[in-house]
LOVEXKE-299328 format. One record per residue (C-alpha): x, y, z negated. Coordinates in steps of 0.2 Angstrom, whole numbers, padded with zeros to 4 digits, always signed. Each point is the difference from the previous one (the first is absolute). Layout:
XYZ
...
//
This chain:
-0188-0074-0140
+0016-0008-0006
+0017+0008+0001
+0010-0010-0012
+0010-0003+0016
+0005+0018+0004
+0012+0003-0014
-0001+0016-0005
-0012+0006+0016
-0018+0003-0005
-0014-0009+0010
-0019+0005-0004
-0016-0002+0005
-0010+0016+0005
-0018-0005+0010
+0007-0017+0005
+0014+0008+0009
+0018-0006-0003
+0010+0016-0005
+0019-0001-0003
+0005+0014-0010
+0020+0004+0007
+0003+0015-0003
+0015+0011+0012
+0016+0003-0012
-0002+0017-0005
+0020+0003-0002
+0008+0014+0010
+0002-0003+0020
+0020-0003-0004
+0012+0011+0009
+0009-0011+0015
+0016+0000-0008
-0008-0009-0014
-0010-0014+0011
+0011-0018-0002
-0004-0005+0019
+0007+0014+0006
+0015+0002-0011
+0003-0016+0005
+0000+0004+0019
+0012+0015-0004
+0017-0009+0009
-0013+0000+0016
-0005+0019-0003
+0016+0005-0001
+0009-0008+0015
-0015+0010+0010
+0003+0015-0009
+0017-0001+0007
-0007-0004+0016
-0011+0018-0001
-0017-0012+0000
-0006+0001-0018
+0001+0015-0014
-0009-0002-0016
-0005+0017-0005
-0013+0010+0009
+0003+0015-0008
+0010+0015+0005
+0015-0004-0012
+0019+0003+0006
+0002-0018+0003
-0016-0002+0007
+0002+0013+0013
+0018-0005+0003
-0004-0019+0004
-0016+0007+0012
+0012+0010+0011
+0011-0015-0001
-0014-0010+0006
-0007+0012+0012
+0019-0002+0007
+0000-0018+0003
-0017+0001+0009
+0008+0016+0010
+0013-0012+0005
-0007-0015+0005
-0013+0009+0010
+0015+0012+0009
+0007-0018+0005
-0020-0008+0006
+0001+0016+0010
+0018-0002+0006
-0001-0018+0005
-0019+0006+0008
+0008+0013+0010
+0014-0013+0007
-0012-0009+0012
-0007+0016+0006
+0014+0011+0006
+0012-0014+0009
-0010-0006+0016
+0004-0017+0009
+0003-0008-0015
+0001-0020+0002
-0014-0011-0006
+0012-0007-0014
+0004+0015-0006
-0015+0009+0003
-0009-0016-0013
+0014+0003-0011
-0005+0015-0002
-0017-0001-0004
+0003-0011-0013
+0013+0012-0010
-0017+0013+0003
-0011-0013-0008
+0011-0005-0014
+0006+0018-0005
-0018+0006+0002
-0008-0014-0013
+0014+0007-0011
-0005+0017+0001
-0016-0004-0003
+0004-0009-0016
+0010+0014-0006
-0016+0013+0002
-0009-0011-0010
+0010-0004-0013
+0006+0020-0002
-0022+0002+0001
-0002-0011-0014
+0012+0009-0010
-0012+0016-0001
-0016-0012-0003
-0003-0008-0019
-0002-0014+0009
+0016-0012-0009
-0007+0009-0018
-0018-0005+0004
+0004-0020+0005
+0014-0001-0016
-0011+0008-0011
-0017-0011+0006
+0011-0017-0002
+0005+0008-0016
-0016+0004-0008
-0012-0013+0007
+0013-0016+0003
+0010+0002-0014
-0013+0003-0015
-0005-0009-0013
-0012-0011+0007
+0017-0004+0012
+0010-0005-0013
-0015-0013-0009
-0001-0005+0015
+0019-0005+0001
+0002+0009+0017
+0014+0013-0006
+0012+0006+0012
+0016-0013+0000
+0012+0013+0001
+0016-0013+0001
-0008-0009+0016
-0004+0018+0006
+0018+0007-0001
+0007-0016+0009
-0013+0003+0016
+0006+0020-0001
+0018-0005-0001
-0002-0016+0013
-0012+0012+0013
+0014+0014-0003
+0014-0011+0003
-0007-0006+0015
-0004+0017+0008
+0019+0009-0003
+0006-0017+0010
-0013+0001+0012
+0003+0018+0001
+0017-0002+0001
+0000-0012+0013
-0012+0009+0010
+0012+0017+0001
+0017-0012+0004
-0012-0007+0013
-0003+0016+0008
+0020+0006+0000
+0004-0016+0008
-0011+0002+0014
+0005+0020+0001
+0020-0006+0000
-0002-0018+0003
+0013-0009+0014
-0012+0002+0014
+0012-0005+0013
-0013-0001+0016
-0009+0017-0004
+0014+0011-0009
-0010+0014-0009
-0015-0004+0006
-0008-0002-0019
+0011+0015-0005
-0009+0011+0013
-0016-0009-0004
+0001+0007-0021
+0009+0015+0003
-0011+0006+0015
-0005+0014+0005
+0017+0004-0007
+0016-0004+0007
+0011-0012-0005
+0013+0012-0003
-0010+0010-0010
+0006+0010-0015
+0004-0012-0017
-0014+0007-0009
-0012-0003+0011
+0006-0019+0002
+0000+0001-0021
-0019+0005-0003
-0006-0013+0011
+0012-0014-0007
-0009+0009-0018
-0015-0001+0007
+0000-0017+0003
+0002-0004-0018
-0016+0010-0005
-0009-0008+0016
+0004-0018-0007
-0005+0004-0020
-0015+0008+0007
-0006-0015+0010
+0005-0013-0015
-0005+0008-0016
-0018+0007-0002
-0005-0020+0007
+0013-0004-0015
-0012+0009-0012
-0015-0008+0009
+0006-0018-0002
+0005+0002-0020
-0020+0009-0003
-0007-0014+0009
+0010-0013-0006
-0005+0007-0018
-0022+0003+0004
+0002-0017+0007
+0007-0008-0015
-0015+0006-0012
-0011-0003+0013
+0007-0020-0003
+0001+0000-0020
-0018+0007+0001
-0005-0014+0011
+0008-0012-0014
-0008+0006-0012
-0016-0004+0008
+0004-0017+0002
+0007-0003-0018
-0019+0010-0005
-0009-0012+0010
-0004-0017-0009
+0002-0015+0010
-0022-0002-0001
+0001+0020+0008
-0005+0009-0016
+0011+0015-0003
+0009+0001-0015
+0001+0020-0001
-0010+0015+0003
+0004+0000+0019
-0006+0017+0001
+0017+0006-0007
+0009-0010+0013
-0010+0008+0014
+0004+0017-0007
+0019-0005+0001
-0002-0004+0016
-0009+0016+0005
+0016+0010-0008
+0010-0011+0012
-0009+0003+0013
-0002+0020-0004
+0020-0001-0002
+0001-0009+0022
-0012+0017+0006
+0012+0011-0009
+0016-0008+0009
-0010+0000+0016
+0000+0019-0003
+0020+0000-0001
+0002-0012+0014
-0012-0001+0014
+0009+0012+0009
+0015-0004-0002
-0008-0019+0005
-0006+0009+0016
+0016+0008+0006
+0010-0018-0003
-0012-0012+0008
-0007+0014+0014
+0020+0001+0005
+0008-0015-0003
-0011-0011+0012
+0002+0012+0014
+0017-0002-0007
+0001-0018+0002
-0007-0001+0017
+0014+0012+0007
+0013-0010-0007
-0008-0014+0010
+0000+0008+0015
+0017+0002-0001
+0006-0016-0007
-0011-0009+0011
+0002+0012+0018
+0013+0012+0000
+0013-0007-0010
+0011-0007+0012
+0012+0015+0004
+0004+0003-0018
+0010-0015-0005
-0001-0012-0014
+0006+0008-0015
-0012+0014+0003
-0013-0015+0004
+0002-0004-0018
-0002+0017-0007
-0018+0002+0006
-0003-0015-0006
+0006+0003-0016
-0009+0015+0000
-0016-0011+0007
+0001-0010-0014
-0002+0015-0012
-0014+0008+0007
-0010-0015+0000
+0007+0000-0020
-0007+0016-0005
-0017-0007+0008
+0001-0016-0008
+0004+0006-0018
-0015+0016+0001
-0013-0014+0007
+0005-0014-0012
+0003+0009-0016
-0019+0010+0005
-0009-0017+0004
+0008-0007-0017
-0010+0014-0009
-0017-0001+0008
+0003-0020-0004
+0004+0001-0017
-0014+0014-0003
-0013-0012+0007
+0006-0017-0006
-0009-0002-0015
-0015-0002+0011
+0003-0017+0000
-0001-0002-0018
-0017+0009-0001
-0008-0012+0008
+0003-0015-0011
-0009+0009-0014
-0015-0008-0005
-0017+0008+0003
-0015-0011-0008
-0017+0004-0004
+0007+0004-0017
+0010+0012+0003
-0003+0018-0006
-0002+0014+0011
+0015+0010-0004
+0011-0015+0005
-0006-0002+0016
+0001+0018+0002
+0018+0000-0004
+0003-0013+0011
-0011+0008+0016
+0009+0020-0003
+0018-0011+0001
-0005-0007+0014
-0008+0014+0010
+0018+0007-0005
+0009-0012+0009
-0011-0003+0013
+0000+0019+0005
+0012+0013+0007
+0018-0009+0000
+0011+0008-0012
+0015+0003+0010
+0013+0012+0007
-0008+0005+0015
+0008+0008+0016
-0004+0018-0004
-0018-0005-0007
-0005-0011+0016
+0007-0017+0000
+0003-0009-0014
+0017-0010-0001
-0006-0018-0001
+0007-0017+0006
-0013+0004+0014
+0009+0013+0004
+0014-0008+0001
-0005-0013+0014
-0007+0015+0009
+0019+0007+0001
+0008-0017+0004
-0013-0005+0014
+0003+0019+0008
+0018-0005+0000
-0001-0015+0007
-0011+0006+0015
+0012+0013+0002
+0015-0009-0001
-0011-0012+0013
-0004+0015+0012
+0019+0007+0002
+0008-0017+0001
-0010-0004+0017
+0009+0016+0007
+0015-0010+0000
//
């Protein structure tokens, strides 16, 4: 066996079997303060930190124990309102079809934030951050990474976190002025109606604080909606891009008669890292995948309903609001299916690549059986985010949703 190609990775031949001899770095697991990927998410912890979604520690330090309560608050909070709002369509009686929907819709919204609270303030108690950063770390940032040449790019990473962050305060932003306006908006055909329709079961003339922990709450709401998927995009956006040198390097080891140039063993492995590295941010974020799909569609489709059927007595200014607010929902869905289905692509595009490798009767065992392990590799499971460890988010998927959609849409505008 000949690995004059391998650098500085040993190939020999034991009983006619190919054995690759890389060895796991034996350095220290590095603390997570110390790990480059997530020093270089840091602006992103932080804003969610100040959001009471993220703390670093899980020990029982002053600081530790100061931002849980903190945390435990914001959750405390934001459920309080869920219940609130729940309790709105249930004590008045005779309510009006619009405002009765209305209502529902505030119940779904505030409930998919709640939900992405509990799991955000779950994961603070779990190793599960320490255990991905640490993995991604050890496995995709070794030496074998850096011969390679698939090191972290840490200037093109701080753009994405700085660009995604960006993004997210404005949409955040927009998305809490959205909300005021149609609280106070100039509602000239149903005066109060969307004051009575927030501040319900309470009166409208209910005491100042009351009217200021609601208005608070809808800044936690809106971070709470925007920021974990903000995280989600950047560690996808990341995976994928090694997922995408790894396939280059493939092609650039492939010789235009198919014969590899390199051990490709060493590449598989790299690309098992990879892999390991998409179950480990499956763990962070199935759940969190669940709670924004599973409530955002049925989301969608009561915003339709009342765009489409009940609208009429509401006028158009707050015609354009639920629009507006229409348009985001299907956002959030767009962004988490794209960004997942641009991992599981990128994870399984050097498939293509393996099959212009040569196999002829000449060829030694231990090449085909790299080639055959790749390939059962990518021919296998998906590697991909999955919707809490069921579906995986694939452009599949994707279609699925849209074709739902459209019947739905279909459906509801025969009622007209």
């Amino acid at each position: 066996a000949n690995s004059s190609n391998n650098g500085e990775f040993n190939g020999t031949s034991k009983h006619n079997a190919w054995v690759v001899d890389i060895e796991e770095d034996a350095n220290e697991i590095p603390q997570l303060c110390q790990i480059s990927f997530y020093k270089l998410l840091k602006p992103l912890f932080r804003v969610m930190a100040i959001c009471g979604l993220y703390r670093q520690s899980t020990s029982m330090s002053t600081k530790s124990l100061a931002s849980t309560v903190y945390g435990g608050v914001v959750v405390t909070l934001i459920w309080g309102n869920f219940i609130r709002s729940t309790a709105a369509i249930w004590v008045e009686t005779d309510l009006p079809t619009e405002i009765f929907i209305t209502r529902v819709i505030a119940c779904a919204g505030l409930i998919q934030c709640a939900c992405n609270a509990s799991v955000c303030f779950q994961l603070c108690f779990t190793n599960k951050y320490q255990t991905f950063f640490q993995q991604f770390e050890r496995n995709c940032q070794s030496r074998f990474s850096y011969y390679l040449g698939m090191q972290l790019d840490a200037q093109w990473l701080k753009k994405v976190v700085m660009s995604v962050l960006t993004v997210s305060v404005i949409f955040c932003v927009v998305n809490v002025t959205s909300s005021y306006i149609f609280t106070y908006g100039p509602f000239k055909a149903s005066p109060n109606v969307t004051l009575n329709i927030f501040m319900a079961p309470f009166d409208t003339s209910s005491h100042v604080l009351i009217q200021v922990m609601i208005h608070i709450t809808f800044i936690f709401t809106s971070a709470v909606w925007i920021f974990p998927i903000s995280l989600f995009c950047v560690i996808c956006l990341q995976l994928s891009r090694q997922f995408r040198e790894l396939k280059t390097i493939i092609s650039k080891a492939t010789q235009k008669d198919g014969t590899i140039k390199m051990c490709l063993e060493i590449i598989r492995r790299e690309h098992q890292h990879l892999s390991r590295s998409v179950r480990h941010a499956n763990d962070l974020f199935s759940l969190m995948v669940l709670v924004n799909i599973g409530s955002n569609l049925p989301l969608i489709c009561f915003l339709l309903y009342e765009l489409i059927v009940v609208s009429y007595p509401f006028g158009l200014f707050l015609n354009i609001i639920i629009v507006f607010w229409l348009l985001i929902t299907c956002t959030m869905v767009g962004i988490v299916s794209w960004f997942g289905a641009m991992l599981h692509e990128s994870a399984h595009a050097a498939d293509h690549n393996l099959h212009d490798i040569a196999i002829s009767p000449g060829t030694e065992n231990h090449r085909i059986l790299e080639v055959y392990t790749f390939m059962a590799k990518m021919n296998g499971t998906p590697i991909a985010i999955t919707i809490w460890n069921l579906i995986p988010l694939t452009k599949e998927f994707i279609l699925t949703v849209i074709g739902v959609l459209v019947t739905y849409f279909a459906l509801v505008a025969q009622t007209i």
